[in-house]
C-alpha positions in Angstrom: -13.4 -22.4 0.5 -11.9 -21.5 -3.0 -8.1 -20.1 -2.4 -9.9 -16.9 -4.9 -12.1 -16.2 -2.5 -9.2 -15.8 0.2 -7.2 -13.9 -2.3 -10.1 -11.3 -2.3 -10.6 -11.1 1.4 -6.8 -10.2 1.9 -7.0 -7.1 -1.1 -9.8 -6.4 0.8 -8.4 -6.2 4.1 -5.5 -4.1 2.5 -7.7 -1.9 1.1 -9.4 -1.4 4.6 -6.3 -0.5 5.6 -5.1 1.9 3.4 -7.2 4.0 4.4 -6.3 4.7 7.7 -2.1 3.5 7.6 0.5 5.9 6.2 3.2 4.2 4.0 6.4 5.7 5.4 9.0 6.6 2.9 13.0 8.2 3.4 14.9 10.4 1.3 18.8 11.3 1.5 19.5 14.6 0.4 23.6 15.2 0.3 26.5 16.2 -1.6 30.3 14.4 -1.2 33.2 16.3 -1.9 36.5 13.7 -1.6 36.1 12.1 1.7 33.9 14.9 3.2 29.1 14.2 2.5 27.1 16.7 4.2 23.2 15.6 4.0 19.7 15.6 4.9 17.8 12.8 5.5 13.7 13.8 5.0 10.9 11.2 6.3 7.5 11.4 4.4 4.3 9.3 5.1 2.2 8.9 2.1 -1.2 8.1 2.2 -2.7 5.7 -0.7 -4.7 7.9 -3.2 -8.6 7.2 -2.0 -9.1 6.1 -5.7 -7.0 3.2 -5.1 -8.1 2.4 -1.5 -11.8 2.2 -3.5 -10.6 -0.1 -6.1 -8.6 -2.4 -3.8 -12.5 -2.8 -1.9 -14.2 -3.3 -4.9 -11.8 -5.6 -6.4 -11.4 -7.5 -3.5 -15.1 -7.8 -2.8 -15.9 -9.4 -6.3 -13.1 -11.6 -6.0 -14.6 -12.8 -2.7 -17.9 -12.9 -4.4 -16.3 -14.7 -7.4 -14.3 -17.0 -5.0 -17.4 -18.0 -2.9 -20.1 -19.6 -5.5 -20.1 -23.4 -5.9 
């Protein structure tokens, strides 16, 4: 098999994926005065926008396609 094709099967998978998995992100929120930092730390998971997760399938499907012919 073409290494294209195998390329497309992984945005594929990825694109699978990012529909169900969350990509976790941190944030530190603080102020320092001398030695002294008070602070917040937030946690966020963001989900992929559904556009993308749609052209990650497509994409990844024509590459696979592309990847496959002899």
């Amino acid at each position: 098999m073409k290494p294209l094709f195998w390329v497309g099967l992984v945005v594929l998978v990825l694109g699978i994926a990012s529909f169900f998995f969350a990509i976790p992100r941190q944030e530190r929120h603080g102020i320092t005065v001398g030695d002294a930092s008070v602070g917040v730390t937030t946690r966020n998971d963001q989900k992929v926008p559904t556009a993308v997760s749609i052209v990650m399938l497509v994409g990844g499907l024509a590459l696979m396609a592309i990847g496959g012919r002899k």
